[in-house]
C-alpha positions in Angstrom: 21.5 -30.6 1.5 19.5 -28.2 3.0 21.3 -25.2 3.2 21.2 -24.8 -0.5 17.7 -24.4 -0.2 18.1 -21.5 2.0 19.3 -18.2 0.2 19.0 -14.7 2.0 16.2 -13.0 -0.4 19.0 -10.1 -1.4 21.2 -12.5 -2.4 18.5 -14.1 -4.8 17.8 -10.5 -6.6 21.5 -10.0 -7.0 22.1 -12.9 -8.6 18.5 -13.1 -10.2 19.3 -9.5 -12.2 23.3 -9.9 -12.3 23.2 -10.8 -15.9 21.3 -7.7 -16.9 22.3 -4.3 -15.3 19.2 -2.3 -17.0 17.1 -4.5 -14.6 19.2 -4.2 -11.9 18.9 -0.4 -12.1 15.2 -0.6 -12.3 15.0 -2.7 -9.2 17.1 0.0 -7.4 15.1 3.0 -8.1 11.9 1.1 -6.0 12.6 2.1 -2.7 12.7 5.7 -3.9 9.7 5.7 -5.2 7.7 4.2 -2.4 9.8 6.6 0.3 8.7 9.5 -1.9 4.5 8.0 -1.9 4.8 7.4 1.7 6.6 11.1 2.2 3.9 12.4 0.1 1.1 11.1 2.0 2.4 12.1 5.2 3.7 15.4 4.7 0.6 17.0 1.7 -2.5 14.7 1.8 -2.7 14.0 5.6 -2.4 17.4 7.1 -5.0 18.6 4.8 -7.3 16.1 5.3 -7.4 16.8 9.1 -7.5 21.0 8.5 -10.9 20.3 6.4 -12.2 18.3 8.9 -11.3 20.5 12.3 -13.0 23.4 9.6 -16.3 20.8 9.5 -16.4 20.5 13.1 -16.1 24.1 13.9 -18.9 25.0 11.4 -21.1 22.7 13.2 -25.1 24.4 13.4 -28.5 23.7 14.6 -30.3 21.2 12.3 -26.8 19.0 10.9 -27.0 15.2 10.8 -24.2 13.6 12.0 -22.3 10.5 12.7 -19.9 10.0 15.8 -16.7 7.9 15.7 -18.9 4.8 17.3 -21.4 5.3 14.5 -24.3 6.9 16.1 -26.2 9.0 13.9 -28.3 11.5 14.7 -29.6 15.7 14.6 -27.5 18.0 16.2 -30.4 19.8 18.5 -27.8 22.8 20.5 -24.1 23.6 19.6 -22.6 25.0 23.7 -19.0 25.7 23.0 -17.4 21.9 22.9 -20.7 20.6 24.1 -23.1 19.4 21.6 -26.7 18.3 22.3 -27.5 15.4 20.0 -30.6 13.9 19.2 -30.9 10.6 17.6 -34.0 8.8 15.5 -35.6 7.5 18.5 -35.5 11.4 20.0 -33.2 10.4 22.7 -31.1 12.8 23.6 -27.0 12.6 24.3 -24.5 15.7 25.2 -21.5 15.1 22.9 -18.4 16.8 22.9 -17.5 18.3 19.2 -14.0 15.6 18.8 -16.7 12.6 19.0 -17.6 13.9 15.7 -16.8 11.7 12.8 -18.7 13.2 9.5 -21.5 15.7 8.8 -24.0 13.4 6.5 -26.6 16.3 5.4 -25.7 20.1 6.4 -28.9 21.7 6.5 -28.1 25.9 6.2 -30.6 28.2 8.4 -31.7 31.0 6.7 -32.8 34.1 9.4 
């Protein structure tokens, strides 16, 4: 009695969309389209995502507010190769290296 209740899930579309092949062809196509999203994703939006924010992190100056990945905010106060000299609201200061760097909240452009 109970093993009709238990039908493998393929077996329920195939018989669910066996009457009508337009649907049955519709169903098929689904994995293709969510390989080819996911592809997308991985192989266009990701990589480009990271280049812009290894640009951002490179471009890092005097006077930027920043957050780190632990969500620290603060000034950046001196930029020392990988090294950056950070200085939060309650001017305590904290040598950082320039991968802790999660976003630049207000760039602030020196003019000499």
């Amino acid at each position: 009695m109970l093993s009709k209740w238990i039908i493998p899930l393929p077996t329920f579309y195939i018989q669910a969309f066996a009457a009508n092949e337009s649907n049955q062809g519709s169903i098929g196509t689904l994995p293709f389209i969510i390989l080819f999203a996911i592809a997308f994703y991985f192989f266009i939006l990701a990589p480009q995502k990271k280049k812009t924010h290894q640009e951002t992190i490179k471009n890092l100056k005097v006077g930027d507010d920043v957050q780190l990945h632990d969500g620290t905010v603060g000034t950046i106060a001196n930029v020392d190769g990988k090294q950056i000299k950070l200085i939060d609201n309650k001017q305590k200061s904290a040598f950082v290296q320039r991968h802790q760097i999660k976003s630049v909240l207000n760039k602030k452009s020196q003019k000499t």
